[in-house]
N, C-alpha and C positions, 0 to 999 in steps of 0.2 A: 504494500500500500504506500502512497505516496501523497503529496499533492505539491504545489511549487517551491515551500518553505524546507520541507522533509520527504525525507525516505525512510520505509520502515522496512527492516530486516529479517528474516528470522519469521515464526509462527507462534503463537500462543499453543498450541497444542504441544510442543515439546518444548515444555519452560526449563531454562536452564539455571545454574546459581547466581547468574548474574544479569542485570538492564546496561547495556552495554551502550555507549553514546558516543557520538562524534561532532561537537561542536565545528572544527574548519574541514570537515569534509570535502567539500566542492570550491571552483577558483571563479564558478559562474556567476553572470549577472543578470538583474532581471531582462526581459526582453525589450526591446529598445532602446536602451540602454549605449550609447556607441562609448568605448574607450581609448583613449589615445594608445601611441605606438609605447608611450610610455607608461602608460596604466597598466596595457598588457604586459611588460614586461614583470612588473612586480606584482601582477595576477598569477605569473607563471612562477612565481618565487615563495616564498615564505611568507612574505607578506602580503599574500593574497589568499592562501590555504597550507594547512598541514600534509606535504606530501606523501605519500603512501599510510596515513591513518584511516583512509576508510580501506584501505585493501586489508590491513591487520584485522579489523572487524571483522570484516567480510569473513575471515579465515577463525578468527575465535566463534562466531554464531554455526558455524557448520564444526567446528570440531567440540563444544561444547553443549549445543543449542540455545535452547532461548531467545531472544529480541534484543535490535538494534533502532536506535533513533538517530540516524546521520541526517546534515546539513544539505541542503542543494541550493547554497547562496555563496558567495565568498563574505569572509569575515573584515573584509573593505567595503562592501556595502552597509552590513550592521555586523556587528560583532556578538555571538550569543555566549561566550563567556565572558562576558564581562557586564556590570549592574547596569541599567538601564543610563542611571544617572554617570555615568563613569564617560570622564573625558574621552578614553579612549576607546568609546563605544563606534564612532563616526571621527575615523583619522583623516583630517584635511591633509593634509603634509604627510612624507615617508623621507626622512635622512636628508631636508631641505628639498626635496621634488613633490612637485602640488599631484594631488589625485584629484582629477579632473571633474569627477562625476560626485564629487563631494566638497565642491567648493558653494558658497553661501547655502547652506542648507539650516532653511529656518527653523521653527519650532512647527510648523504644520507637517512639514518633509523630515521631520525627524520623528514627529509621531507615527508617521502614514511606514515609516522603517519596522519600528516599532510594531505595531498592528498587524502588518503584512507577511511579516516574517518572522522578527526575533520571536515574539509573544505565539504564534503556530507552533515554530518549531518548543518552543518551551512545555503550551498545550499538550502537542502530543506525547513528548517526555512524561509528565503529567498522565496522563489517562494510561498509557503504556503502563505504568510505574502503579499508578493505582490498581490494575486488574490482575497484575501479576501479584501482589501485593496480598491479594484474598484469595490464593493459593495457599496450603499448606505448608508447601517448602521455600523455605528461607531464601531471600535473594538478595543483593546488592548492587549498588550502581559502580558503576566502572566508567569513568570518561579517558578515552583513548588521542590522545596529539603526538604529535612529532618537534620536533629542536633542531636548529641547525650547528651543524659541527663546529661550526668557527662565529663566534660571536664576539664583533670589535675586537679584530684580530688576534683572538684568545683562543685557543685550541680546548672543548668541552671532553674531558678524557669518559666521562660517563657513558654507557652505552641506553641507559633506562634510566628513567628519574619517577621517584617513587612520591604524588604529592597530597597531602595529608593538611587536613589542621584539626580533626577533632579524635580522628582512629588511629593513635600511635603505635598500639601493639599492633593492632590490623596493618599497620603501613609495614614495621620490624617482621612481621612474617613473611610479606610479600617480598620484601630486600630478599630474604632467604627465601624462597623458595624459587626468585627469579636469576639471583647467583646460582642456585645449586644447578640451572640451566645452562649456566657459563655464562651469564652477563654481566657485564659492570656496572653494578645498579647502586643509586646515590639518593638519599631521600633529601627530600623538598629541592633537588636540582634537577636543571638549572635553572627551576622557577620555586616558589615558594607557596604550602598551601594556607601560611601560617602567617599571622599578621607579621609585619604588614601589606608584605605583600596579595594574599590572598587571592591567588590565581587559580583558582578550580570554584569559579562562583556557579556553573553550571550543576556542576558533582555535588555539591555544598549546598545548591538552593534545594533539588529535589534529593538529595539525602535526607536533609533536616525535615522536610514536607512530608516525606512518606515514614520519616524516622526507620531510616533503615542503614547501616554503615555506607561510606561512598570513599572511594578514591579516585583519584587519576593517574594514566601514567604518560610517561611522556618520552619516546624513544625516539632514538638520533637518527635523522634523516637518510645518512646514506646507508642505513642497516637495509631501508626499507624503501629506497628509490624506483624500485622497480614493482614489478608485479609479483614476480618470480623471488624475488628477496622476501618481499615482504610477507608469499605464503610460507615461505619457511621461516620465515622470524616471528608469524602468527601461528603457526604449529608448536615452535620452543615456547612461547608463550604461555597456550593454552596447557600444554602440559604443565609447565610450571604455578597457574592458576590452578589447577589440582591439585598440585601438592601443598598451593597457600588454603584450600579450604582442608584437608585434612591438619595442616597446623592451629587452623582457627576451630577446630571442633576442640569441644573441653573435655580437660583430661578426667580419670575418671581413677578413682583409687588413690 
């Protein structure tokens, strides 16, 4: 199921341990929309979508099951992780170069952003999270992004970043269970989910809402540039997502 804001993944008929989401899924923009030769370029970059995080999804719902709520916007038209009120909800500017289609955007054009997209794609997070929710078996949200490797000419040695601001044991299982895969996994890097940063406002908003634990993670680009990487880096994953819910089951004796 789909509609212009989301895509939904996965079946309700085989619900799996986790609501798995993808806030910068797509680099797309609405239709009419024309972008410059320079917009496009930073559409095709990082800062227009997380590259290969919906192909990781894609690869955790079929090895896991369960459901997905990925993006079908770029997070330069409105951004859904981040608060509504959040300056860097609608980025005018990118490194001193203007984005074109986001220049004087008033308070009507930033509601009708709002309405149109950010608040659907939220909705269906939302209702998705609610009906799995009154299932018997336990679930959790998972929001899934990608990093780039070199940030202000700084080399990110991390290969996963584990990010967290209320589930800390939940976060220290998953470090171990996503190491015991052979990754080089860093919690709350290279973003933080912990004030003040507070960068998993998607994960955070409907965790706290459905009161159900939530993390994110957030794995380095060139793991996952491809198709073909990225079903094997969402294969090592999912396995490893097994062995974090058998650490998160309580010990007994």
């Amino acid at each position: 199921m789909s509609n212009r804001a989301y895509e939904l993944l996965g079946t309700s008929e085989r619900p799996g341990p986790f609501l798995f989401t993808c806030e910068h899924a797509s680099n797309d923009l609405p239709e009419g929309v024309q972008p410059t030769r320079e917009d496009r370029k930073l559409l095709e970059e990082h800062w227009g979508w997380d590259i290969g995080a919906r192909d990781v999804v894609v690869q955790l719902v079929a090895q896991l099951g369960g459901q997905a709520v990925v993006s079908r916007f770029s997070r330069l038209w409105v951004d859904p992780n981040r608060d509504a009120k959040s300056e860097s909800l609608i980025v005018t500017s990118i490194d001193g170069q203007s984005v074109s289609f986001n220049q004087e955007v008033d308070d009507a054009q930033r509601a009708c952003r709002l309405r149109d997209w950010f608040e659907p794609y939220h909705e269906a997070v939302k209702q998705v999270g609610r009906a799995r929710s009154c299932q018997p078996e336990p679930v959790e949200i998972l929001s899934v992004h990608s990093f780039t490797p070199l940030y202000l000419g700084k080399t990110r040695p991390m290969e996963i970043g584990v990010l967290f601001n209320e589930h800390d044991e939940r976060a220290w299982y998953m470090e171990e269970a996503l190491t015991a895969q052979g990754f080089e996994v860093a919690l709350n890097a290279p973003y933080s989910g912990k004030p003040p940063d507070r960068l998993i406002y998607a994960a955070q908003r409907h965790g706290q809402y459905l009161q159900i634990p939530y993390l994110e993670l957030e794995i380095r680009q060139d793991l996952i540039e491809t198709s073909q990487l990225a079903r094997e880096v969402g294969n090592r994953i999912a396995t490893g997502l097994s062995t974090y819910l058998d650490l998160c089951r309580p010990r007994v004796g």
